[in-house]
C-alpha positions in Angstrom: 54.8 13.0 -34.8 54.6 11.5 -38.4 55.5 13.6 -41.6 54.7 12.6 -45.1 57.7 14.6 -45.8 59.9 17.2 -43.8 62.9 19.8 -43.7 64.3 21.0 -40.9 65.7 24.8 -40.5 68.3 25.9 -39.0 66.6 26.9 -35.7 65.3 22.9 -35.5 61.5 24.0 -36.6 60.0 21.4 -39.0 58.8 22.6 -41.9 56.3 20.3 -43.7 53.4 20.3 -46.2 49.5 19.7 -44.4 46.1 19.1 -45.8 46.1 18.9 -49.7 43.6 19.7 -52.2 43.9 18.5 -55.4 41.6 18.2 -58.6 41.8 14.9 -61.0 40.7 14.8 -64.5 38.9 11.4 -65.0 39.7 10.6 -68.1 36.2 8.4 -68.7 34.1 11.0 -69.6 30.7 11.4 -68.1 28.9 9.5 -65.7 31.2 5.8 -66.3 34.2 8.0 -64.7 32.2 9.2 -61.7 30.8 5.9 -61.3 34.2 3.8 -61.6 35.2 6.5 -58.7 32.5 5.2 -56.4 32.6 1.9 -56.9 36.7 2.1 -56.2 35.7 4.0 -53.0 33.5 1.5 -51.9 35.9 -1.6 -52.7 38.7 0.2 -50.8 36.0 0.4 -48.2 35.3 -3.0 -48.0 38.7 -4.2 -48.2 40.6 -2.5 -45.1 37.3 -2.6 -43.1 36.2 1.4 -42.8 32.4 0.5 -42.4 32.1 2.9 -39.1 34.5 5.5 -40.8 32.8 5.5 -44.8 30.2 7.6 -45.5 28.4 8.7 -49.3 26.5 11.6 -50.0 25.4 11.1 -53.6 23.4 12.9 -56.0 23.1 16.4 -54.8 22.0 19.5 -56.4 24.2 22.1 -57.2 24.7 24.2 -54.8 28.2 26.5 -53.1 27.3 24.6 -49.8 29.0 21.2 -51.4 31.5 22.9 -53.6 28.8 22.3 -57.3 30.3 18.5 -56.5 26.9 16.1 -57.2 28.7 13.0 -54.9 30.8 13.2 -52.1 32.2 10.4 -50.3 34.4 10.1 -46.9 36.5 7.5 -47.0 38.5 7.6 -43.5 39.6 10.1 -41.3 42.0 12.6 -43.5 41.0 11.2 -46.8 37.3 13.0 -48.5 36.8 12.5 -52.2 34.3 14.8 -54.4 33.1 13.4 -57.9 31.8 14.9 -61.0 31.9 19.1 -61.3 29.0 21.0 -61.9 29.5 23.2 -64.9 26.6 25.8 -65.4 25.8 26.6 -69.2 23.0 28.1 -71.3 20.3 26.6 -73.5 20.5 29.1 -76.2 16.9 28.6 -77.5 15.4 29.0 -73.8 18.1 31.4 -72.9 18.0 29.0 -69.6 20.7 28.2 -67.2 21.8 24.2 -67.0 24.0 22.4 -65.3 26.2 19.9 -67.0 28.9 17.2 -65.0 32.3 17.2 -65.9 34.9 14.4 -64.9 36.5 15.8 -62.1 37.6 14.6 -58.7 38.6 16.4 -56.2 40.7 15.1 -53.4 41.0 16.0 -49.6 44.0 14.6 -47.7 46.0 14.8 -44.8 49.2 12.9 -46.4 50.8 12.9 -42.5 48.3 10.5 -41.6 47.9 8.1 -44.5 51.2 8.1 -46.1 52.8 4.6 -46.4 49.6 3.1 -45.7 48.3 0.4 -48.2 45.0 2.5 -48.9 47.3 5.3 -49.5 49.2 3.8 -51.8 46.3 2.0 -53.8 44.0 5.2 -54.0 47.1 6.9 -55.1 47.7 4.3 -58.1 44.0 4.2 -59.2 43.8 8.0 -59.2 47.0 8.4 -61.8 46.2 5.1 -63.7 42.3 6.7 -64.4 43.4 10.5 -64.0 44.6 13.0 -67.4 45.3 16.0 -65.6 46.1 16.9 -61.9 46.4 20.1 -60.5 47.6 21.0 -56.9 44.6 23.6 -55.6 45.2 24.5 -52.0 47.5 23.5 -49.1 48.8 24.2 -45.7 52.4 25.2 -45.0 53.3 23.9 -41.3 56.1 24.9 -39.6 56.6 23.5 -36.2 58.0 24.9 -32.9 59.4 23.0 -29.6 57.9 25.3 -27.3 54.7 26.4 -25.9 52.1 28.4 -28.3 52.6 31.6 -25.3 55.9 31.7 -26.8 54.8 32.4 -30.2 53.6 35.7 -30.8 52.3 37.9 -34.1 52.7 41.2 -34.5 51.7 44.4 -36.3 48.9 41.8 -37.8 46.6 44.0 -40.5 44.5 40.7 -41.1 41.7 39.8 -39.6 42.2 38.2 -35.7 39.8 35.1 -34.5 40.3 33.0 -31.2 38.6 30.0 -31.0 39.5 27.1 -28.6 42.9 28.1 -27.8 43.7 28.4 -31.6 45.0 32.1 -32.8 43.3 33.3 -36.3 44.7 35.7 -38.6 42.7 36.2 -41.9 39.9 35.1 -43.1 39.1 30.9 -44.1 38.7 31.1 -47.5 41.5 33.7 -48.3 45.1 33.0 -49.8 47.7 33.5 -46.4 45.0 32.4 -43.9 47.1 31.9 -40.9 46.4 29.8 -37.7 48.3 29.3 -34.3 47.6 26.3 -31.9 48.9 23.4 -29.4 50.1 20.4 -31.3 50.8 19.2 -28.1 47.6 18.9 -26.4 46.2 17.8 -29.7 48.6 15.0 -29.8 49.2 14.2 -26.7 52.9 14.5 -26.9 54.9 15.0 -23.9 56.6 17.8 -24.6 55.8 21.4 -25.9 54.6 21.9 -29.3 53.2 24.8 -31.1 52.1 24.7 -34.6 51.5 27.4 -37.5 49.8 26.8 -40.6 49.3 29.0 -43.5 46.6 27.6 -46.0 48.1 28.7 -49.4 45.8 29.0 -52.4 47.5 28.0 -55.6 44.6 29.0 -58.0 44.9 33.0 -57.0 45.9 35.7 -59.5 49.1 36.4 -57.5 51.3 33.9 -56.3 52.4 36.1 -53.9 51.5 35.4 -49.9 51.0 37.3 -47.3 52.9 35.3 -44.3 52.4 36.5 -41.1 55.5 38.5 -39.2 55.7 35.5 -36.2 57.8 35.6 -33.1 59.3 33.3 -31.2 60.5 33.9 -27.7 64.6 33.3 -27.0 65.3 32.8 -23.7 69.0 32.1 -22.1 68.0 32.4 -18.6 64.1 32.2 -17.7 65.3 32.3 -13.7 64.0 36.1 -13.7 60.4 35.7 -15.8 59.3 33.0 -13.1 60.1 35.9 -10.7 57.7 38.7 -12.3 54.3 39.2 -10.8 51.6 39.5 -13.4 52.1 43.1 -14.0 55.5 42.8 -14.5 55.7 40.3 -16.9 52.8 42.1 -19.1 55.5 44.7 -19.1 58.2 42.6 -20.0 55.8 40.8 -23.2 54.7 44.7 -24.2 58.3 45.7 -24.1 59.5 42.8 -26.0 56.6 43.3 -28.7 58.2 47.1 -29.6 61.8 45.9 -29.5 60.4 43.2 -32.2 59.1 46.1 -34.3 62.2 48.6 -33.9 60.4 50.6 -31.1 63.0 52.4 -28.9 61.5 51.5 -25.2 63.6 53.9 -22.7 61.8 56.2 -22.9 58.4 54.4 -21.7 61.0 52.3 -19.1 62.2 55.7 -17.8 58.4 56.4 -16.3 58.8 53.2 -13.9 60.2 53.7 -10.5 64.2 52.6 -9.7 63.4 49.2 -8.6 60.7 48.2 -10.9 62.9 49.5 -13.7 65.5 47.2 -12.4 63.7 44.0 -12.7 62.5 44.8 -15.9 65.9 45.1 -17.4 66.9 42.0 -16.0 64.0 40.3 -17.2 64.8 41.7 -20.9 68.0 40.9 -20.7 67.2 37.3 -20.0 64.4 36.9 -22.7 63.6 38.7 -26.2 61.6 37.3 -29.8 62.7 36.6 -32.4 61.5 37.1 -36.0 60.8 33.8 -37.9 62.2 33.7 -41.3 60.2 31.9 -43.9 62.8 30.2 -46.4 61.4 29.8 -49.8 63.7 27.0 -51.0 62.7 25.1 -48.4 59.2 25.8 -49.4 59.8 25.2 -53.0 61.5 21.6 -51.8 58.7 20.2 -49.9 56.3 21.6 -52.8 58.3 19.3 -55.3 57.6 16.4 -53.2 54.3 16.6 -53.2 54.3 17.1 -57.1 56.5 14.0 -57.5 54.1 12.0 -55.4 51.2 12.9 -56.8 52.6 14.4 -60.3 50.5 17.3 -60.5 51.2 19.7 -63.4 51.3 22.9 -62.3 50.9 25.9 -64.6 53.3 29.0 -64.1 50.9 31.4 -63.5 51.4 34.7 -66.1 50.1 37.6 -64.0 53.0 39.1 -61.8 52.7 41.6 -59.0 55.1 44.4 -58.9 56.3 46.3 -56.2 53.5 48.8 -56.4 50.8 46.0 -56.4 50.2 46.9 -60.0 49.3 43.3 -61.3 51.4 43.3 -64.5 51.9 40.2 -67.9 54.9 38.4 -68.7 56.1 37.8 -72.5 54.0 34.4 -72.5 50.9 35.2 -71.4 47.2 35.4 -72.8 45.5 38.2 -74.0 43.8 39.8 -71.2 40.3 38.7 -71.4 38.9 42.5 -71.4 39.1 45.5 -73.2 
């Protein structure tokens, strides 16, 4: 496994940043700076050979389906570019809606799997030699886990829950804290146990607070006894593991089982529990100042503040509040 950059905790999980999106003011205005994006694409393209990977979709309308981008361009695998922002105005003597194109590039990359790379590094140099402004939009915070995804559990979840392909949802796609679960293993290759969890994190929401899943992660001293259980047993064992997790007394429900059932139960808790996984902010905040020294985004403080009533409330600084 390759990291652009990476902290590890103190349980040995790797924390690292995934999947960036980030938004470049050109500064040629107009069409020139969309075009001088192209035409870089294309001579990157040329250069390192990505013929079967590069693809161009130029020139089209504004619409949510392509983001009100008018080109859009696929470099290679991890690295997507969108040029020139639609911007809808009015015609005040036809009281018309328009469309005008700003300057603006968006960029789509997977860092883990270009950085170091000569295109990497020469995309990167154009961008800041032809950019004003850069803003960090969206990215995934991955943490990940030497063990198998079964051993990695959520609960008391109030977002939304998806499956798909072995891959554990909570959330919904396009919402800040959109969490998902899956086998970097298989998806890699690797040879031993690996379980990923991502949490895309927008940075353009009114809150900067996110909501990050309450995930478990299976301790086990002795595992002799689990490979023991029967089916039933061991759906016992998970349940009864799941309401310790949450402060649940379970002697109560264990009482109702018969001597020898009870027994093995015990045994089998006593030999296996979950543990909560803590999310360390300075470890966040570390791997976030990496990326902005890389790709020396500005980032903006953002004003609003949510208190501890979820009453959205102004610092000193801020603007006015754009309503009455």
């Amino acid at each position: 496994m390759d990291y652009f950059y990476d902290i590890k905790d103190k349980n040995g999980f790797i924390h690292s940043i995934d999947n960036l999106t980030i938004t470049y003011s050109i500064r040629h205005l107009g069409e020139p700076g969309i075009q001088a994006c192209i035409d870089k694409c294309r001579e990157l393209s040329e250069k390192y050979d990505l013929k079967s990977e590069y693809w161009e979709r130029l020139n089209v309308n504004a619409c949510s389906k392509y983001q009100m981008f008018k080109n859009h361009i696929h470099l290679c695998n991890g690295i997507y570019l969108s040029a020139g922002k639609y911007i809808d105005s009015y015609e005040l003597s036809h009281n018309q809606k328009k469309y005008i194109v700003f300057p603006l590039l968006r960029l789509e990359i997977n860092p883990n799997k270009h950085f170091g790379k000569p295109i990497f590094n020469e995309l990167l140099k154009w961008l800041k030699d032809n950019s004003g402004d850069v803003h960090l939009d969206k990215y995934d915070y991955a943490i990940d886990l030497p063990m198998p995804p079964s051993d990695v559990q959520v609960f008391s979840s109030r977002k939304e829950k998806g499956l798909y392909r072995g891959t554990r949802y909570f959330g919904q796609r396009n919402k800040n804290g959109y969490c998902k679960i899956y086998d970097k293993q298989k998806e890699q290759g690797l040879d031993t146990p690996l379980t990923r969890i991502e949490h895309t994190i927008s940075c353009n929401k009114t809150t900067k607070k996110v909501s990050f899943e309450k995930i478990h992660f299976k301790v086990q001293e002795d595992n002799s006894e689990c490979k023991k259980l029967n089916n039933s047993n061991q759906c016992i064992v998970n349940m009864a593991n799941a309401l310790t997790s949450m402060n649940v007394p379970i002697d109560d429900y264990l009482s109702i089982l018969d001597k020898r059932t009870k027994k093995t139960i015990k045994e089998a808790l006593s030999n296996s529990s979950y543990k909560e996984l803590e999310f360390d902010q300075e470890i966040l905040s570390e791997l976030l100042r990496h990326v902005r020294l890389t790709f020396e985004t500005q980032e903006i403080e953002n004003p609003i503040i949510e208190d501890e009533n979820g009453f959205l409330t102004l610092s000193d600084d801020s603007e006015p509040i754009p309503f009455d």
